[in-house]
C-alpha positions as CSV (number, residue, x, y, z in Angstrom):
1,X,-88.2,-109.5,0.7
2,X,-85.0,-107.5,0.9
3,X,-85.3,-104.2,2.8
4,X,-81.8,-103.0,1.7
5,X,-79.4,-102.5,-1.2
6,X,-75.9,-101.2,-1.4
7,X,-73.6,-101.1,-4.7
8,X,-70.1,-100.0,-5.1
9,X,-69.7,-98.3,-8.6
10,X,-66.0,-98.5,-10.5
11,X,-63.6,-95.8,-9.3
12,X,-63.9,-94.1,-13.0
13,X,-64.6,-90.7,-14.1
14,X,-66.3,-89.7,-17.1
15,X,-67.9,-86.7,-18.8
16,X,-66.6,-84.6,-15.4
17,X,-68.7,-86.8,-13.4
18,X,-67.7,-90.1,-10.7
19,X,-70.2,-92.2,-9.7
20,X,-69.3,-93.9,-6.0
21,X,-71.9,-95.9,-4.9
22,X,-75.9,-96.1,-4.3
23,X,-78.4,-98.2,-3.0
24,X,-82.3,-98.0,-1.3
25,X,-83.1,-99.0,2.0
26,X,-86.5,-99.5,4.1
27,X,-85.1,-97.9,7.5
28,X,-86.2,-99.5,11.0
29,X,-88.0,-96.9,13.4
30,X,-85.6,-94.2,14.2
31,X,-82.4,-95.7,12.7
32,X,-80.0,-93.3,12.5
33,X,-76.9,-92.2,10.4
34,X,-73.9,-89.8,11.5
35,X,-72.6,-87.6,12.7
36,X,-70.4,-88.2,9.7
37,X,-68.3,-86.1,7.1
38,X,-68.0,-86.9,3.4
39,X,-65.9,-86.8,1.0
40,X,-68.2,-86.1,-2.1
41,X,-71.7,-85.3,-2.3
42,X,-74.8,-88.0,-1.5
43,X,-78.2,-87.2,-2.1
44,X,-81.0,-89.0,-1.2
45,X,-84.9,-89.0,-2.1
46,X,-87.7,-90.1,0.2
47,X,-90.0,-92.8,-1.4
48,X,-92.1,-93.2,1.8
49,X,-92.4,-92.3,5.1
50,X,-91.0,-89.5,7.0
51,X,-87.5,-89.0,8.8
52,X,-85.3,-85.8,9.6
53,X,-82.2,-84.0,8.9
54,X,-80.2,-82.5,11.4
55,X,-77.7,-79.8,8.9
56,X,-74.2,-78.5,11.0
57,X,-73.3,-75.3,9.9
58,X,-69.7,-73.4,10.3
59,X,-70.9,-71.6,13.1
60,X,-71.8,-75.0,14.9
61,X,-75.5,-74.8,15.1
62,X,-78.0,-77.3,14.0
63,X,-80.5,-76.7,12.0
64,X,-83.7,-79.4,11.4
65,X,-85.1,-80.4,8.3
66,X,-88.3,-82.5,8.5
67,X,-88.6,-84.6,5.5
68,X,-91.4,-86.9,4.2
69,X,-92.0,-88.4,0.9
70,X,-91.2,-86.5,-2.7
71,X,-88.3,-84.8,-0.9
72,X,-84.8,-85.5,-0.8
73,X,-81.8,-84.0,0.8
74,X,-78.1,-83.7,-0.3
75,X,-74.8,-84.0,1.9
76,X,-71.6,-82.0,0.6
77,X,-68.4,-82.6,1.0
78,X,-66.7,-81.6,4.1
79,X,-70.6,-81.2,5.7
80,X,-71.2,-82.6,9.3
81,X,-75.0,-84.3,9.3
82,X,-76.8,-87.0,11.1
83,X,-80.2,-88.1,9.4
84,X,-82.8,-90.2,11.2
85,X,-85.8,-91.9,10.4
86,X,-89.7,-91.6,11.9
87,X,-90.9,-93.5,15.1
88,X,-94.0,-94.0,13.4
89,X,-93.7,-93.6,10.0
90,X,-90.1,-94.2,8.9
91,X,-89.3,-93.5,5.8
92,X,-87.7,-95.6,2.7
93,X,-85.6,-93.6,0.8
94,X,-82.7,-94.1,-2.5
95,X,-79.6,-92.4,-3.0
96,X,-76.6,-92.1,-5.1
97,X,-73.3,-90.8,-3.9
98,X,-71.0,-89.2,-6.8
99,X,-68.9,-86.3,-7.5
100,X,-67.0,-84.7,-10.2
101,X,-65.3,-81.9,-12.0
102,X,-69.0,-81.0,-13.1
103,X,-71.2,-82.2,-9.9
104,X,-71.1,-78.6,-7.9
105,X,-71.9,-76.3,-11.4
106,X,-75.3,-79.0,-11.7
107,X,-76.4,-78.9,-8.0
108,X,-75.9,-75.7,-7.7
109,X,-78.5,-75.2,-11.0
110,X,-80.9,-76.9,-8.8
111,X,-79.9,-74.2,-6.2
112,X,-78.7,-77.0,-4.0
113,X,-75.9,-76.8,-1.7
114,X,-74.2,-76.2,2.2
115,X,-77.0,-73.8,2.3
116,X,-79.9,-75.1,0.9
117,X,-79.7,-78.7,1.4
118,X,-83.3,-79.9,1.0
119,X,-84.8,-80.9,-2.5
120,X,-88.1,-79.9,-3.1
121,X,-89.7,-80.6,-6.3
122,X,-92.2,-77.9,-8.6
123,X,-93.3,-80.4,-10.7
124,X,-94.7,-84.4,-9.9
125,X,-93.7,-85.9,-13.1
126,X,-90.2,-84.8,-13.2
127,X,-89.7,-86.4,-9.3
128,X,-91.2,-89.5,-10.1
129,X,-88.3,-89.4,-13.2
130,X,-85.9,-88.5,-10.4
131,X,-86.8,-91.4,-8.1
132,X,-87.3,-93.7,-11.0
133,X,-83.8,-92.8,-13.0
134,X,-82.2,-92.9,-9.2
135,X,-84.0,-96.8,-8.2
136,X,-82.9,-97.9,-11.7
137,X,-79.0,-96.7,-11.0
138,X,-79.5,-98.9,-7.8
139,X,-81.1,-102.0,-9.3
140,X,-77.9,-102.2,-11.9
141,X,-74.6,-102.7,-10.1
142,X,-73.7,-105.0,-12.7
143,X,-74.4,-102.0,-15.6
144,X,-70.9,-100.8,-17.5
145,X,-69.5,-97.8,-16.1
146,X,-70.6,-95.5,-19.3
147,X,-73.6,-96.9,-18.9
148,X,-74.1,-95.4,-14.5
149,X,-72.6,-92.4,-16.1
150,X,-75.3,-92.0,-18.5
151,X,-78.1,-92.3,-16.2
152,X,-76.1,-90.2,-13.9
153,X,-76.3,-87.1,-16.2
154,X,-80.0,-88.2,-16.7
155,X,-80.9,-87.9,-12.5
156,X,-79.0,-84.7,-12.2
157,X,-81.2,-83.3,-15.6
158,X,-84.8,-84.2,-13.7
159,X,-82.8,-82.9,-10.6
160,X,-82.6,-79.6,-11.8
161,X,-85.6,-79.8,-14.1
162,X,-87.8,-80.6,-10.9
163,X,-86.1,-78.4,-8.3
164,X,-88.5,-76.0,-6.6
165,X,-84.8,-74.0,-6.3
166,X,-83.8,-74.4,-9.4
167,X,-81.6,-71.7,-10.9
168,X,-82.4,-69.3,-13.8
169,X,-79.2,-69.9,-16.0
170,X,-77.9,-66.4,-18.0
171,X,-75.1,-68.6,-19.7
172,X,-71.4,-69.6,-18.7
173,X,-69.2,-66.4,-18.0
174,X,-66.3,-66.2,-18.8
175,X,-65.1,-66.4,-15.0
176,X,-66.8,-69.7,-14.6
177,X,-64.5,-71.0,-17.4
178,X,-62.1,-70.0,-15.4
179,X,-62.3,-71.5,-12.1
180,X,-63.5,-75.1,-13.8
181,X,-60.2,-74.7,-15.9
182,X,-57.9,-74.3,-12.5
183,X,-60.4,-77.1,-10.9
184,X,-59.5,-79.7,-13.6
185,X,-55.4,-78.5,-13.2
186,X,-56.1,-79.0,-9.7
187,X,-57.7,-82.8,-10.4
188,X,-54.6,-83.4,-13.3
189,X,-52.0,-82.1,-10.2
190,X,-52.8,-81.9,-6.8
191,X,-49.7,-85.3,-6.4
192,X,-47.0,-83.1,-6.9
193,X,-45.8,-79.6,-5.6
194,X,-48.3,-77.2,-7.0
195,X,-48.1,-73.1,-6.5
196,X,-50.9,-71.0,-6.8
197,X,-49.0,-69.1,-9.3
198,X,-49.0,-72.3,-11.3
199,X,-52.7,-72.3,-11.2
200,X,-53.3,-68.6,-12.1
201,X,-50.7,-68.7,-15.0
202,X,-52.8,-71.8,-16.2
203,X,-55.8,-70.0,-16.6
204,X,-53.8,-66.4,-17.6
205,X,-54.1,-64.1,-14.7
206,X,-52.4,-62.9,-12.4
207,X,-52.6,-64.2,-8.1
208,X,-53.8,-62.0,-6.8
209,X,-57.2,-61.4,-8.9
210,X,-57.4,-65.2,-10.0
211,X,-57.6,-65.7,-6.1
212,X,-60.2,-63.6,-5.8
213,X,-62.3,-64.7,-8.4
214,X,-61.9,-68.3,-7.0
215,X,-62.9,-67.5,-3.3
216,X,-66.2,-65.5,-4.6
217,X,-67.3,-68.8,-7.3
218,X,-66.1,-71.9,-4.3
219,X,-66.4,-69.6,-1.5
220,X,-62.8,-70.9,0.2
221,X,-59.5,-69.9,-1.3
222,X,-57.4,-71.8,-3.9
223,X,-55.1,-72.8,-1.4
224,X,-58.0,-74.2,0.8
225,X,-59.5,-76.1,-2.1
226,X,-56.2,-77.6,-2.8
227,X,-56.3,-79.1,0.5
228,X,-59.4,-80.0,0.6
229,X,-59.3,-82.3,-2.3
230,X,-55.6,-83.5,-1.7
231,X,-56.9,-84.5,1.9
232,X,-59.9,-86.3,0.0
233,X,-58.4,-88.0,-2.0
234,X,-56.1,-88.9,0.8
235,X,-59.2,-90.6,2.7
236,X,-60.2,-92.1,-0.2
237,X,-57.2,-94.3,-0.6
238,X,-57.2,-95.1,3.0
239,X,-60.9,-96.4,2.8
240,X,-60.4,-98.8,-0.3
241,X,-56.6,-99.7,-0.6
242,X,-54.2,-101.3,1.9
243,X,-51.8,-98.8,0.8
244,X,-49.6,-97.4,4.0
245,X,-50.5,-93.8,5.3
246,X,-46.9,-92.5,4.3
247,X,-47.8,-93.9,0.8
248,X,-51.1,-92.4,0.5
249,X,-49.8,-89.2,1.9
250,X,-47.2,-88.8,-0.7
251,X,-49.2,-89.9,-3.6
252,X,-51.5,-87.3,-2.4
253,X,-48.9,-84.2,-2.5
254,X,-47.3,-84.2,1.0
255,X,-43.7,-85.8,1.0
256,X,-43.4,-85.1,4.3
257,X,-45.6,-87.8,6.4
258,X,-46.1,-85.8,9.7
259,X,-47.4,-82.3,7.7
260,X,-50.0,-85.0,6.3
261,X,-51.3,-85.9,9.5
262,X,-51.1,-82.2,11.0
263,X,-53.4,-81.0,8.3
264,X,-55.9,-84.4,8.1
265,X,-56.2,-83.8,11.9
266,X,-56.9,-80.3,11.5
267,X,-59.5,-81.1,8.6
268,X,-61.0,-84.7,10.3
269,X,-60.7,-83.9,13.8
270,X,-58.6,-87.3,14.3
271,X,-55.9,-88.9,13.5
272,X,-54.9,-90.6,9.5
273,X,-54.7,-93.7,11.2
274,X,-57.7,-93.5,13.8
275,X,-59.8,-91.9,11.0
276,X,-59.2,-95.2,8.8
277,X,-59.9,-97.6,11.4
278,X,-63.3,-96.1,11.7
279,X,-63.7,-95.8,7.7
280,X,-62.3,-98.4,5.5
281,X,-64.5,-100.2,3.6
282,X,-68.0,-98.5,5.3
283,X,-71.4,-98.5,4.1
284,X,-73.4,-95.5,4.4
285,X,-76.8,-95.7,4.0
């Protein structure tokens, strides 16, 4: 019987939401995962057994998350983590990596995030929905796009529905509007020479406030942001295309190679090139 599954979703975005890739694995006695940074955001849900979640925060101290079954835990982008599984009871766990225009407003309605990275659920039907909607994602790499989508929108519904975190929602304001209007100019842009001027005037304020409104909702400024998903994109491309790093970099808003691989450094801690010969064409589990 197979103790592991791993799928590759279609590079498509729909309803604000990407779907990457997914997959369940029974884990071996204390196999390990990390330390690693991601791109986009991967939770997983612990079917059985028990494991642990060591959680690097900006002021470079580890926090540990024991885990066991019913509970999941979710990596965001950018986030430094290493999970391992128990000597004596490891555990078996699913997960979906995705992200989106949409994915941070939804895990942050389950109250999930850098800060709070450990699902807990309030109520046992809704997580067996949760496991259930995310085992079914896994068992159908062969499903149309629209159709991962779909069941996409349906694990991040029992994801907030279930969350002992969960969120009270007092409707969208009219800053949220907003900052998801400058994200998806942002997404529509971030190739070519974009001012944060250009952003602002998008959404019809001026700098100055528009900056501060953005830094109190993402918690980094625009300008930050902006190269933070350039630079993701960036690694992206250099996991699943053969493109050359000088493409990549200018497809990705930086015409000048060597300001590309300043700023990836700075972000990645290596090197474009040494960072793709580690990465291209992994598979996290």
């Amino acid at each position: 019987m197979d103790d592991f599954s791993f799928s590759v979703s279609p590079n498509e975005e729909l309803l604000g939401l990407r779907l990457y890739q997914y997959g369940w694995e029974q884990c071996s006695p204390l196999h390990s995962f990390g330390p690693f940074v991601r791109n986009h955001y991967l939770f997983h849900y612990v079917i059985s057994g028990r494991g642990f979640l060591d959680h690097y925060t900006a002021e470079e101290t580890t926090r540990r998350y024991d885990l066991e079954a019913g509970q999941g835990f979710l990596i965001s982008p950018g986030q430094i983590n290493t999970y391992s599984a128990n000597r004596d009871d490891p555990w078996k766990y699913v997960w979906l990596e995705f992200d989106g225009l949409r994915a941070p407003g939804y895990l942050d309605a389950a109250g999930l995030g850098v800060t709070q990275p450990v699902y807990r659920s309030k109520d046992l039907a809704l997580s067996e929905k949760l496991k259930d909607t995310m085992l079914y994602i896994a068992s159908n790499p062969t499903a149309s796009t629209l159709h991962q989508i779909g069941h996409l929108c349906l694990f991040l519904d029992a994801l907030i529905q279930s969350s002992a975190t969960k969120r009270e929602s007092h409707g969208v304001q009219l800053k949220d509007f907003y900052i998801q209007e400058a994200i998806h100019f942002m997404e529509q842009n971030y190739q070519r020479d974009l001012s944060i001027e250009e952003i602002a005037a998008v959404c019809k304020l001026n700098r100055s406030y528009f900056s501060k409104l953005f830094k109190e909702s993402k918690g980094c400024p625009p300008q930050e942001f902006l190269i933070r998903m350039r630079l993701a994109k960036a690694s992206e491309m250099m996991k699943t295309t053969s493109m050359s790093i000088g493409d990549i970099a200018i497809l990705c808003g930086y015409p000048n190679q060597l300001h590309f691989s300043r700023s990836f450094k700075q972000r990645y801690g290596v090197s474009p090139r040494e960072w793709r010969s580690k990465n291209k064409l992994y598979e996290p589990t």
